[in-house]
C-alpha positions in Angstrom: 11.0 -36.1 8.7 13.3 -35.2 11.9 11.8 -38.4 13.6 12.4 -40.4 9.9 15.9 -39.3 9.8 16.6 -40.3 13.6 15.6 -43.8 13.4 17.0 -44.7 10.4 20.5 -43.1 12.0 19.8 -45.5 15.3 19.2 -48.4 13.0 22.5 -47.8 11.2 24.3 -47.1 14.3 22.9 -50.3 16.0 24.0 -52.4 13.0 27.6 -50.9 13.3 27.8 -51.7 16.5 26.1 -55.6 16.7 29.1 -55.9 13.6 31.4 -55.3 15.8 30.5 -57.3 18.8 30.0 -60.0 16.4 33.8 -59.6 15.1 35.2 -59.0 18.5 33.5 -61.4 20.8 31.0 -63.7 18.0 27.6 -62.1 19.4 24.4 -61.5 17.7 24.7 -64.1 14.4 21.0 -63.5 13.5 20.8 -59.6 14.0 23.8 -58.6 11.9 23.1 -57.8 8.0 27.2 -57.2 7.5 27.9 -61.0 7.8 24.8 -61.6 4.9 25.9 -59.6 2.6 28.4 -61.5 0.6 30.5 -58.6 -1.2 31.9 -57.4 2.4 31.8 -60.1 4.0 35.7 -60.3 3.9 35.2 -56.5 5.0 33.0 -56.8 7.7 34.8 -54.6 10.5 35.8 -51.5 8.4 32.2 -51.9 7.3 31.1 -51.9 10.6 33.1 -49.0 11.8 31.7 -47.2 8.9 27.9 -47.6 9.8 28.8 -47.2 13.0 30.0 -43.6 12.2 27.6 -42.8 9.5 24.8 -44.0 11.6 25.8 -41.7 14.4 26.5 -38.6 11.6 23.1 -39.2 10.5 21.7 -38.9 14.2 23.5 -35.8 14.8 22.1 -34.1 11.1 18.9 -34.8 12.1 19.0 -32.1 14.5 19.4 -29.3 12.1 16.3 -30.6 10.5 13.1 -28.3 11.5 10.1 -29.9 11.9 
């Protein structure tokens, strides 16, 4: 579950940061799932930020988890 919880937290992360490189300097069209989803796409950076930060959270709560 620990190594569940850690990989789903990277992915999230990763997806908050390839949001914002796409906003900031138009990078990674293909691997970003903020710019495909059509209800925030006029909120893409705050949505970003917040994966970015969740995904993170979620990395560091996985290391309370006992295996």
């Amino acid at each position: 579950m620990k190594k569940i919880c850690e990989t789903v937290g990277f992915l999230v992360f990763v997806q908050g940061v390839t949001g914002l490189l796409h906003e900031w300097l138009d990078w990674f069209r293909f691997f970003n799932l903020v710019q495909r989803l059509p209800f925030v796409a006029d909120y893409s950076l705050f949505v970003s930020i917040v994966l970015l930060v969740a995904g993170a959270a979620v990395m560091i709560a996985s290391d309370s988890i006992k295996e």
